[in-house]
GUTITI-472981 format. One line per 3 residues: number of its first residue (from 1); their letters; for each residue z, x, y of N, C-alpha, C, CB. Coordinates in pm, whole numbers, plus 50000, padded with zeros to 5 digits. Each point is the difference from the previous one (the first is absolute). Glycine has a CB too. Example, Ala and Ser with C-alpha at 12.3 -4.5 7.8 and 13.67 -1.06 7.14 Angstrom:
<pts>
1) as) 50780 51319 49431 50000 49911 50119 50000 50090 50120 50125 49811 49883; 49803 50154 50222 50006 50082 50119 50073 49923 50109 49785 50118 49937
</pts>
This chain:
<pts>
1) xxx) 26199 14733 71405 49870 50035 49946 49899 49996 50112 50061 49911 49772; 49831 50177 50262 49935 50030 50137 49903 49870 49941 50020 50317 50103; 49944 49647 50012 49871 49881 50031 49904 50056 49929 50035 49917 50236
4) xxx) 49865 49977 49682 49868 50087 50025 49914 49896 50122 49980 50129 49702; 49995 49964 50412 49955 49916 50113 49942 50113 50075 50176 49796 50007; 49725 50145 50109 49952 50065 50097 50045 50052 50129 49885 49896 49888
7) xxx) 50068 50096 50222 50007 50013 50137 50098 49895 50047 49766 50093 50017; 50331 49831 50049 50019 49909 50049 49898 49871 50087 50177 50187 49963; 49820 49704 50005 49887 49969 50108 50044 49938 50054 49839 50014 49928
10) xxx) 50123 49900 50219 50053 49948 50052 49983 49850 49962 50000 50194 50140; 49873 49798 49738 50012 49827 50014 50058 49974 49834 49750 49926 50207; 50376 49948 49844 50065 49967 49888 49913 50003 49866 50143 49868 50160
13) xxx) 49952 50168 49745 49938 49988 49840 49866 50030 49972 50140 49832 49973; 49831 50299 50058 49860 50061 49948 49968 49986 49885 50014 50140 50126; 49844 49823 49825 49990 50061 49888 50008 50106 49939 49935 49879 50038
16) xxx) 50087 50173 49864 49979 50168 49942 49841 49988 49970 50266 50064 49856; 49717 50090 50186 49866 50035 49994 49941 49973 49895 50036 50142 50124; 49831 49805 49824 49939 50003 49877 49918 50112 49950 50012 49787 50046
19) xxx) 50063 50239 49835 49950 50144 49930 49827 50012 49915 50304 50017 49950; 49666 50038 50176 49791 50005 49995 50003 50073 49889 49879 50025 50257; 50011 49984 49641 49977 50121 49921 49912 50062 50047 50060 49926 49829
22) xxx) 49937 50210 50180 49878 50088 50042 49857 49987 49969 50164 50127 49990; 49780 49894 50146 49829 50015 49902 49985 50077 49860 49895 50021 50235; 49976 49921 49754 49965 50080 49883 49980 50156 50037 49886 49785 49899
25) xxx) 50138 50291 50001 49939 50121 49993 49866 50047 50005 50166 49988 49911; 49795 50103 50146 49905 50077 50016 49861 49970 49913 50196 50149 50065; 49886 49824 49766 49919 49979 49881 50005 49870 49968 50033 50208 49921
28) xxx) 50039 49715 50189 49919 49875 49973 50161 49906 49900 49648 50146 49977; 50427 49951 49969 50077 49936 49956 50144 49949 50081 49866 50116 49820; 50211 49764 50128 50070 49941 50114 50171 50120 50015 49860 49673 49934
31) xxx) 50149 50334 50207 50113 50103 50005 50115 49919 50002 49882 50182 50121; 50135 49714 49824 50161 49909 50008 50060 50057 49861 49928 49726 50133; 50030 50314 49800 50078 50063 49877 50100 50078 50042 49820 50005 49867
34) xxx) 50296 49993 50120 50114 50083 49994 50015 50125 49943 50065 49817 50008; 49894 50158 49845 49950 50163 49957 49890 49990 49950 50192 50096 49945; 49740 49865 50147 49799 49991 49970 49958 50156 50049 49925 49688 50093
37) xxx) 49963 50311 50031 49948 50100 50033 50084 50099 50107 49798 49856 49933; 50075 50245 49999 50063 50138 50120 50020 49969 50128 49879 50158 49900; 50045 49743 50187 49984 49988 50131 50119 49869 50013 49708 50103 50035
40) xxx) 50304 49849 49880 50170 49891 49982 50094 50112 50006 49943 49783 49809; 50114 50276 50094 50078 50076 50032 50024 50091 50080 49989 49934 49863; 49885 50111 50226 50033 50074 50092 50058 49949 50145 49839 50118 49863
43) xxx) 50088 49711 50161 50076 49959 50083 50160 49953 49927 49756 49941 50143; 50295 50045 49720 50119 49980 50019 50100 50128 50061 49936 49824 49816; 49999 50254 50144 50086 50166 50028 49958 50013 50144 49976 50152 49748
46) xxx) 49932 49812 50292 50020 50010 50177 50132 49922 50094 49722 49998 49971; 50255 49844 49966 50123 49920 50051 50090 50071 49974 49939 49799 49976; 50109 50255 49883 50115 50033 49951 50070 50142 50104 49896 49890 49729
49) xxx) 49991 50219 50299 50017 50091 50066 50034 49928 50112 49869 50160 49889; 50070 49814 50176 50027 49927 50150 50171 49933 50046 49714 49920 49952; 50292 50013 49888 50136 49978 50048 50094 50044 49989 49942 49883 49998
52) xxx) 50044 50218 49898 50115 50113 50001 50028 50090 50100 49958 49993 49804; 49944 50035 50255 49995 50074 50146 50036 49929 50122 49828 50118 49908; 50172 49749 50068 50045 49914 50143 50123 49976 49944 49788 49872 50113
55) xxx) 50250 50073 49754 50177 50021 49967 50091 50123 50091 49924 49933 49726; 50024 50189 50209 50023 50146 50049 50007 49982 50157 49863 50130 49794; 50041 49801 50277 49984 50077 50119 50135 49857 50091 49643 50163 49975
58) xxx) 50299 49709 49979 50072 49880 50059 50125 49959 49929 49785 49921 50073; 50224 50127 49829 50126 49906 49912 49929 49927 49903 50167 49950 50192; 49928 50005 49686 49910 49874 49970 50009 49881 50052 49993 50086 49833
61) xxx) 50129 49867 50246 50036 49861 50060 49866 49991 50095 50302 50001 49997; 49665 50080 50061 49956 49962 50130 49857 50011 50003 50203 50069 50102; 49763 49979 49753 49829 49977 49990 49955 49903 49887 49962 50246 50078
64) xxx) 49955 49682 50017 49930 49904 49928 49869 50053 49937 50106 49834 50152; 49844 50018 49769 49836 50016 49933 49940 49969 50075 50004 49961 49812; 50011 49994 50288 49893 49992 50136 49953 50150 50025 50133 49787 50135
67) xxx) 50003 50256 49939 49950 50160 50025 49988 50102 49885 50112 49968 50211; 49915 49981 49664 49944 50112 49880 49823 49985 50005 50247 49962 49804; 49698 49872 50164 49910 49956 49976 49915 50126 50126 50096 49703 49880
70) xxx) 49931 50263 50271 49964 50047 50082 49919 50135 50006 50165 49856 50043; 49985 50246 49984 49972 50102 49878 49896 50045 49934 50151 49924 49977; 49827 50021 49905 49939 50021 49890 49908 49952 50053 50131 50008 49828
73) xxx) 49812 49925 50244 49852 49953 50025 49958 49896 49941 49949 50192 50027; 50126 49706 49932 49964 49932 49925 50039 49852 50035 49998 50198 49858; 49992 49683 50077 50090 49904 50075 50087 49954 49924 49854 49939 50135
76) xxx) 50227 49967 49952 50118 49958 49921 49987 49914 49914 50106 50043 50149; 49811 49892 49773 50014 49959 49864 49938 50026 49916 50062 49880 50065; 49842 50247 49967 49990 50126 49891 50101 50072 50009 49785 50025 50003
79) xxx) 50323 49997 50054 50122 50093 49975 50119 49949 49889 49952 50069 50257; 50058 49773 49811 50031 49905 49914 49937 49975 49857 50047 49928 50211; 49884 50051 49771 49878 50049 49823 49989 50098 49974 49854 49885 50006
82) xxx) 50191 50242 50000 50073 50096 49945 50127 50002 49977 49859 50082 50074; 50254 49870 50048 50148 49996 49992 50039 49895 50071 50030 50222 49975; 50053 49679 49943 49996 49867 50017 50127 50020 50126 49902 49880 49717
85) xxx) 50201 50230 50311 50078 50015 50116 50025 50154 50002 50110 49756 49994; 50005 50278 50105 50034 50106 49986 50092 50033 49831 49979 49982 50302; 50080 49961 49686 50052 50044 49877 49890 50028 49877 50209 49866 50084
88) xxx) 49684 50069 49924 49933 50102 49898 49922 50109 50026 50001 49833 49897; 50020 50181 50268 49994 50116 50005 50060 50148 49967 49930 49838 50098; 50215 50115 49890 50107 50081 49986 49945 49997 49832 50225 49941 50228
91) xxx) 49782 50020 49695 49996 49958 49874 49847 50101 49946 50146 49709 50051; 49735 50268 50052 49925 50124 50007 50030 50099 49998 49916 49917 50073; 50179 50134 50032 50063 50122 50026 50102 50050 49884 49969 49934 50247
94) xxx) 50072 49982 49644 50086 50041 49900 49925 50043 49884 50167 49857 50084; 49704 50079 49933 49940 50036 49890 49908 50134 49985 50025 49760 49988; 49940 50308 50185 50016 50051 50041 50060 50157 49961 49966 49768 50087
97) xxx) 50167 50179 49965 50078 50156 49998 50026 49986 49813 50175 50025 50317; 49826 49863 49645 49980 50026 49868 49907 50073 49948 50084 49837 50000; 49793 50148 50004 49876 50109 49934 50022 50127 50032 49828 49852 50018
100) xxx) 50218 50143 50106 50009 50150 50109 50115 50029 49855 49973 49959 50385; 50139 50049 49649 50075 50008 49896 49957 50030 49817 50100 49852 50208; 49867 50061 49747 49937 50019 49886 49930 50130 49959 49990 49779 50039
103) xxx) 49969 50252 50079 49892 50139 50004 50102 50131 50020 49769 49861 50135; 50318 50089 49962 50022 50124 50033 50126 50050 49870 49922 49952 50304; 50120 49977 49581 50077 50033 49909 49941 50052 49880 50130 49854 50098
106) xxx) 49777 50123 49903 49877 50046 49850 50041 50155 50013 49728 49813 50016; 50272 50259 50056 49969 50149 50005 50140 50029 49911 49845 50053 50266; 50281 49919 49777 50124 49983 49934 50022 49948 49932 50050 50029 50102
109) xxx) 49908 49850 49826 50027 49913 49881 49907 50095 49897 50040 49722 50123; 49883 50291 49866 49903 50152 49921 50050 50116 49962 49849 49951 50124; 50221 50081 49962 50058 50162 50050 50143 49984 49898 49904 50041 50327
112) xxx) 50190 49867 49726 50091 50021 49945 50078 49910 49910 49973 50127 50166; 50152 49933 49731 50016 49907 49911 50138 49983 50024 49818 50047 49838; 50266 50000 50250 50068 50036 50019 50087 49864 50061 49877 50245 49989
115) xxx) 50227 49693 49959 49999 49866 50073 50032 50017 50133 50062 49883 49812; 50037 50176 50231 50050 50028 50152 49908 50003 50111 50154 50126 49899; 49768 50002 50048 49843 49993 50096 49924 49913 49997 49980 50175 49984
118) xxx) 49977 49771 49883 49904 49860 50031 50066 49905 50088 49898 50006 49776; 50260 49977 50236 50041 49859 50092 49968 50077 50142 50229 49853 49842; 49878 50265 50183 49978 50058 50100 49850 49978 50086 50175 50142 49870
121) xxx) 49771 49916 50062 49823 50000 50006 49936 49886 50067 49994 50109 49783; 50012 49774 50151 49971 49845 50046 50084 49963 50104 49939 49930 49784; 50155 50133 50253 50105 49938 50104 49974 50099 50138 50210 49914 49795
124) xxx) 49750 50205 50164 49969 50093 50112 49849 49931 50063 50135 50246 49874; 49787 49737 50053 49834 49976 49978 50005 49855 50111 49933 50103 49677; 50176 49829 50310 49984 49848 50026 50058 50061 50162 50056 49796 49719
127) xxx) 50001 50255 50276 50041 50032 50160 49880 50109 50082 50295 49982 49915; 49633 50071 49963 49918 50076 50101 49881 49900 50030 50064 50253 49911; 49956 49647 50041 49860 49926 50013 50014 49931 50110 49942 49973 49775
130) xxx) 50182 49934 50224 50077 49910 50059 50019 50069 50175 50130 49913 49724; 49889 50226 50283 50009 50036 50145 49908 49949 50103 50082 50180 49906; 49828 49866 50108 49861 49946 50072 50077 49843 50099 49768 50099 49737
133) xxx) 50322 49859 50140 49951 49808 50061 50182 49976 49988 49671 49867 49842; 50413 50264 50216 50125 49927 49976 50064 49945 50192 50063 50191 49703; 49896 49801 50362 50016 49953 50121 49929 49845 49962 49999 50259 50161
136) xxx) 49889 49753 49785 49948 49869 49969 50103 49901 49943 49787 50113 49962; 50248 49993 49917 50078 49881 49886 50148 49964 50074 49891 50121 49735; 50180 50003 50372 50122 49914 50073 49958 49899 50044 50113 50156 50067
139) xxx) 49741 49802 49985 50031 49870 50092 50014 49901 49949 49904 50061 50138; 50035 49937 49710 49979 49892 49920 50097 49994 49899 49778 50007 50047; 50318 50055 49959 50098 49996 49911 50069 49895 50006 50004 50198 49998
142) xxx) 50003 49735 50062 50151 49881 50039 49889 49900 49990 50228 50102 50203; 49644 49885 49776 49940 49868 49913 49993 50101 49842 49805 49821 50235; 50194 50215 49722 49956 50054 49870 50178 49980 49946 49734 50209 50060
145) xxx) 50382 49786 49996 50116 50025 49955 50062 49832 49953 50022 50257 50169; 49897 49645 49890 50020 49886 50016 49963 49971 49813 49943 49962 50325; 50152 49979 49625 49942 49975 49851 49919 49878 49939 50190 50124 49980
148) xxx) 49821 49760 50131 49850 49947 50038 49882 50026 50036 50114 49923 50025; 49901 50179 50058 49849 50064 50065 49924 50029 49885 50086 50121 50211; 49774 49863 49829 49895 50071 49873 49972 50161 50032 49851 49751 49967
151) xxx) 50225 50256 50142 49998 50135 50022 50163 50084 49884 49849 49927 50319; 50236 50030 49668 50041 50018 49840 49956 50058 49964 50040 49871 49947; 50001 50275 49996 49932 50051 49831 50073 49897 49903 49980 50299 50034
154) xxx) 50069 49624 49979 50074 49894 49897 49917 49867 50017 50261 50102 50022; 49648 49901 50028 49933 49869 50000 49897 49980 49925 50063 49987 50187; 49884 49916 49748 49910 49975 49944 49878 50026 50056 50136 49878 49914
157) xxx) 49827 50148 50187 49851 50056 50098 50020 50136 49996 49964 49816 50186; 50182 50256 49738 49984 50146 50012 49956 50028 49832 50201 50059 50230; 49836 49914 49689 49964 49997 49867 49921 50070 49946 50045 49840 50025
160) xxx) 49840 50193 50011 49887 50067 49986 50051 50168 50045 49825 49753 50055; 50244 50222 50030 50005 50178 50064 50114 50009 49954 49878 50044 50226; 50245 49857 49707 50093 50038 49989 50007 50047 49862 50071 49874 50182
163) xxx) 49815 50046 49719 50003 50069 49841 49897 50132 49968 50050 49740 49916; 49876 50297 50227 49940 50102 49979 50104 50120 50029 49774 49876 50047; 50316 50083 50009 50071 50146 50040 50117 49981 49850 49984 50021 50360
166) xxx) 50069 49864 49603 50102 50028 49859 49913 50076 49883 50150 49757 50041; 49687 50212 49986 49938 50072 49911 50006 50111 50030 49886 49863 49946; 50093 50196 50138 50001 50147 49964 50158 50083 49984 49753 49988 50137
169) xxx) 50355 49904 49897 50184 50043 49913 49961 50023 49891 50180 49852 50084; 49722 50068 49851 50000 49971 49837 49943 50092 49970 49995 49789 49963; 49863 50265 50135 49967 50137 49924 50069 50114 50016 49812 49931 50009
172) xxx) 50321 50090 50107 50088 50091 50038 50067 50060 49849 50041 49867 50260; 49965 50019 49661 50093 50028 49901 49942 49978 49870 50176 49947 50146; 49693 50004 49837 49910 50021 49904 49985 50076 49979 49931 49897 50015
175) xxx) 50056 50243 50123 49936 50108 49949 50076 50129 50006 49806 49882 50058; 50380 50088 49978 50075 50087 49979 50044 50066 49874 50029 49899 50176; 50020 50166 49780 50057 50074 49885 50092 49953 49980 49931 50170 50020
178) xxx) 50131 49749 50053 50161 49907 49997 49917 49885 49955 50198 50081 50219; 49876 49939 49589 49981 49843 49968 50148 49867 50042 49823 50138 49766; 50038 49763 50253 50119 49847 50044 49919 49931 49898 50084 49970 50304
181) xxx) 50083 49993 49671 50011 49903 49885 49928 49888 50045 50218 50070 49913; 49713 49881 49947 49882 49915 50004 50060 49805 50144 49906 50151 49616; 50214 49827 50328 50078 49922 50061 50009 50009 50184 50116 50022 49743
184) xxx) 49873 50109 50250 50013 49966 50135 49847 50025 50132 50288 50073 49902; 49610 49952 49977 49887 50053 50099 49959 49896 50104 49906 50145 49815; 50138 49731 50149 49951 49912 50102 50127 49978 50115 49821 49876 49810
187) xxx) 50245 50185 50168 50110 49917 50134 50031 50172 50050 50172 49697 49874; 49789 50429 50097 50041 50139 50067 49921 49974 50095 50059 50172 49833; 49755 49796 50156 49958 50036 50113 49975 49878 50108 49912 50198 49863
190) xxx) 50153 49671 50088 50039 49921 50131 50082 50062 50074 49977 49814 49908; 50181 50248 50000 50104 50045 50145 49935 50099 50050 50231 49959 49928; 49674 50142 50036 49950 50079 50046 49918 49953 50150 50016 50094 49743
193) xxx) 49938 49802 50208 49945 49972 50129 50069 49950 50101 49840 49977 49891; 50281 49986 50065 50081 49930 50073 50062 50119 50082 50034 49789 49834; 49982 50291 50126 50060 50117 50051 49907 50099 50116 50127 49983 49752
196) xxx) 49695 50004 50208 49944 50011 50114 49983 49898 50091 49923 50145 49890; 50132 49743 50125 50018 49906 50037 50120 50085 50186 49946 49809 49660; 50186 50188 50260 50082 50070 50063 49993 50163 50072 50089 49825 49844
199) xxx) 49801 50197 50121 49973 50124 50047 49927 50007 50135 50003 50060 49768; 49859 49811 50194 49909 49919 50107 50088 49980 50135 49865 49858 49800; 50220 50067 50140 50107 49929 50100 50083 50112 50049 50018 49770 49877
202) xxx) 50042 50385 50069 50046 50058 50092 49870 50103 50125 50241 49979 49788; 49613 49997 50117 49909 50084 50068 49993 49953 50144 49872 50047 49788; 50116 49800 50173 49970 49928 50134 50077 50011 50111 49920 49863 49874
205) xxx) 50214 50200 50155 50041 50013 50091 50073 50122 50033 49972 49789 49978; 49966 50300 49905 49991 50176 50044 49957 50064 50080 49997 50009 49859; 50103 50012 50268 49901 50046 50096 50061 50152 50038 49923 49736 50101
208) xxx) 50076 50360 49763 50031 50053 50012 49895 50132 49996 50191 49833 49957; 49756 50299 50050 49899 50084 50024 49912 50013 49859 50148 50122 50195; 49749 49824 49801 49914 49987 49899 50056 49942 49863 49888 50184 50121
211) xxx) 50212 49666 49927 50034 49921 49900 50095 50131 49904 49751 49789 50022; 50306 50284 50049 50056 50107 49901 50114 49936 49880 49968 50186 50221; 50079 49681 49902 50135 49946 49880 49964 49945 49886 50134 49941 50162
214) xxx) 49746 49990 49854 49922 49914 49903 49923 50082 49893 49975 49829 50185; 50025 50296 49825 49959 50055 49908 50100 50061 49909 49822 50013 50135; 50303 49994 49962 50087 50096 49899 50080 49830 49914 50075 50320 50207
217) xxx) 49888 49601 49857 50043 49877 49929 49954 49987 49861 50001 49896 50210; 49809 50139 49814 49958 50009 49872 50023 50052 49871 49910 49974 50140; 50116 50147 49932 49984 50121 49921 50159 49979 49923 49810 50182 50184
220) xxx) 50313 49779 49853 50142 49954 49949 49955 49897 49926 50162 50058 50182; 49770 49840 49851 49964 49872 49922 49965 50019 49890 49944 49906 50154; 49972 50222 49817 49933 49971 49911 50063 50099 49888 49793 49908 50151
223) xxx) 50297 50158 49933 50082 50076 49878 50132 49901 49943 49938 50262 50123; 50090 49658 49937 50126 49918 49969 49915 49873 49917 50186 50073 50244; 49665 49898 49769 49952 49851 49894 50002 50123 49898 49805 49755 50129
226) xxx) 50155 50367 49881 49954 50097 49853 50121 49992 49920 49838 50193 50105; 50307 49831 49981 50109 49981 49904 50026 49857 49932 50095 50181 50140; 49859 49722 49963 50055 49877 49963 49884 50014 49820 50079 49826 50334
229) xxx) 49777 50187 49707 49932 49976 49875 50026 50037 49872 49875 49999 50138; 50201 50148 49875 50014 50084 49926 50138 49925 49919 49867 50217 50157; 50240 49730 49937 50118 49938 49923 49980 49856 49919 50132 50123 50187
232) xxx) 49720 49854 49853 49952 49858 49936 49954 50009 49872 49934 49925 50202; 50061 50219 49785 50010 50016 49828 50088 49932 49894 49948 50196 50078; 50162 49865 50013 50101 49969 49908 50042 49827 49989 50082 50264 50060
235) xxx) 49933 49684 49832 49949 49857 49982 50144 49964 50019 49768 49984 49828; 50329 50024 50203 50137 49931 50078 49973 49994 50108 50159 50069 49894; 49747 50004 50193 49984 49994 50155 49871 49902 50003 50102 50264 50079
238) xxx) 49834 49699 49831 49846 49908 50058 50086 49876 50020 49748 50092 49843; 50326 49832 50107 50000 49845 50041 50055 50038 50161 50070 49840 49725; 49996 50291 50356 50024 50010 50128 49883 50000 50106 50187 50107 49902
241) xxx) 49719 49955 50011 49863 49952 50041 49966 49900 50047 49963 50097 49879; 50053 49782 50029 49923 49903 49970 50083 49912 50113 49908 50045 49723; 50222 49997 50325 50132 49947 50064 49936 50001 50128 50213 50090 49858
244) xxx) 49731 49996 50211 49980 50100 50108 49873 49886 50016 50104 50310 49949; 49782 49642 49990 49873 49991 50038 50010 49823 49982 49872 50279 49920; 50243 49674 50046 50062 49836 49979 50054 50040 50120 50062 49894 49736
247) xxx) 49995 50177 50358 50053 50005 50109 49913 49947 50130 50126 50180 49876; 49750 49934 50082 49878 49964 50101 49938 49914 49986 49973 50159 50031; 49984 49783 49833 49942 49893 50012 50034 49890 50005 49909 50105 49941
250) xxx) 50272 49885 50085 50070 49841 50036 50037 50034 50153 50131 49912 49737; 49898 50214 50298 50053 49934 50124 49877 50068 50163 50331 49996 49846; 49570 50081 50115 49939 50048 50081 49920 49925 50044 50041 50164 49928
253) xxx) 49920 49773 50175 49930 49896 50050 49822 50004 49941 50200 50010 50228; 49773 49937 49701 49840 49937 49975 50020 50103 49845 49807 49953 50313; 50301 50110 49632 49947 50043 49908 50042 49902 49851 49995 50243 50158
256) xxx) 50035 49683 49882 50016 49937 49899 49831 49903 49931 50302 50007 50120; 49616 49998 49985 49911 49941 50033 49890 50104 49953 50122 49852 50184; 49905 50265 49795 49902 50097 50016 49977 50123 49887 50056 49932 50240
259) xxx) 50083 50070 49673 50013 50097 49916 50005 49920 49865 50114 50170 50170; 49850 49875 49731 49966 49920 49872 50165 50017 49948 49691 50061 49934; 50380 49877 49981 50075 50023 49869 49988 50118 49858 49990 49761 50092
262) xxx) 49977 50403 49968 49947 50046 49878 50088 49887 49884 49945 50298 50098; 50158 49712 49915 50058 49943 49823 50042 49822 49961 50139 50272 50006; 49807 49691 50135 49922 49874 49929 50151 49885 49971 49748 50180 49842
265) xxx) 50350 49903 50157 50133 49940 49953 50099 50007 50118 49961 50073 49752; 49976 49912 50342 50175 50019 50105 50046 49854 50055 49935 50264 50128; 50195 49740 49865 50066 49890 49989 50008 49935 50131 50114 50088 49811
268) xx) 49898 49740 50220 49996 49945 50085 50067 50046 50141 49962 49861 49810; 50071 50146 50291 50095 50043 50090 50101 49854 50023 49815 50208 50122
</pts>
């Protein structure tokens, strides 16, 4: 799990910086609010920019909040009172390509009813968003893969970005023409996510001409969950369902920790 720490110094056992809150604003009101004022949030989105661009340009190992703080113009325990280390910075950045995301699927979740295309759609959408910052996300992959790290989409510090993206599985298939049986609406669009999960993970090290493999990944993915959904009709095949998502959530690291029980009844291990 990466440090959350600074610069190296040379004198034993530093303290960590103490996290200043910003002056007040302009109008007099205090800018330490997190989601207080315009001029608060604009320095959080400055830090935040700053360090996504020194990730990009340095790695993430090798840049500190010294030189983000720097950067940004600001000091280091106002960088710190916005983001208590680097990992919530990353954790910024998820929430992030999340909105980015969110937006860029509306045009298609509207458009079509069609289930294939709506998955397709969200899975294409998440990679066109996701390009911009995929040199970024190799470097940081091997802390994010760690199932301790809070860099985890399985961790409890991911939670927030991780139930905004199962939400919109849920509207994938809310708003298809393919009805799912009432039983399984809560555990289709976890594997669903689980499955952009695996897609993430082959994007990240596609280095192939405009992510071409990762798209045709999608685009198969999302015709093979359409069959799987479609056979989940038939009510001899749902408890295989239910088999499949007791799979992930006993043996996949942090998900046992992270995914609810839709049925409330599964038996001890």
């Amino acid at each position: 799990m990466p440090a959350v720490n600074d610069e190296p110094s040379a004198e034993p056992g530093p303290e960590p910086p103490v996290a200043e809150p910003p002056a007040a604003d302009d109008d007099g009101a205090p800018g330490g609010a997190r989601g207080g004022s315009a001029k608060s949030e604009q320095t959080r989105a400055l830090i935040l920019e700053t360090a996504l661009r020194l990730f990009q340009e340095r790695g993430y190992d090798k840049t500190t909040m010294r030189a983000i703080a720097k950067e940004a113009g600001v000091s280091v325990g106002n960088a710190y009172y916005y983001f208590a280390g680097k990992e919530h910075l990353i954790q910024g950045f998820y929430d992030r390509i999340g909105a980015e995301h969110r937006a860029a699927v509306r045009p298609v979740l509207e458009r079509e009813t069609d289930l294939q295309a709506r998955i397709a759609g969200v899975l294409t959408a998440w990679l066109d968003v996701a390009e911009p910052y995929h040199e970024f996300a190799a470097q940081f992959f091997k802390n994010a893969a760690d199932p301790d790290s809070p860099l985890s989409p399985f961790s409890p510090e991911s939670a927030g970005a991780r139930e905004e993206s199962i939400a919109v599985h849920r509207e994938v298939l809310a708003g298809a023409k393919t009805k799912v049986p009432e039983e399984l609406r809560e555990v289709l669009p976890e594997l669903m996510w689980l499955s952009q999960m695996g897609l993430v993970l082959y994007w990240v090290f596609d280095r192939t001409e405009g992510r071409e493999r990762s798209y045709r990944l999608a685009e198969r993915g999302a015709r093979l969950t359409t069959r799987g959904v479609s056979l989940a009709r038939f009510r001899v095949l749902r408890p295989l369902v239910h088999e499949v998502h007791e799979l992930f959530t006993d043996f996949l690291p942090g998900m046992t920790k992270v995914l609810p029980d839709p049925g409330g009844n599964r038996k001890p291990g």
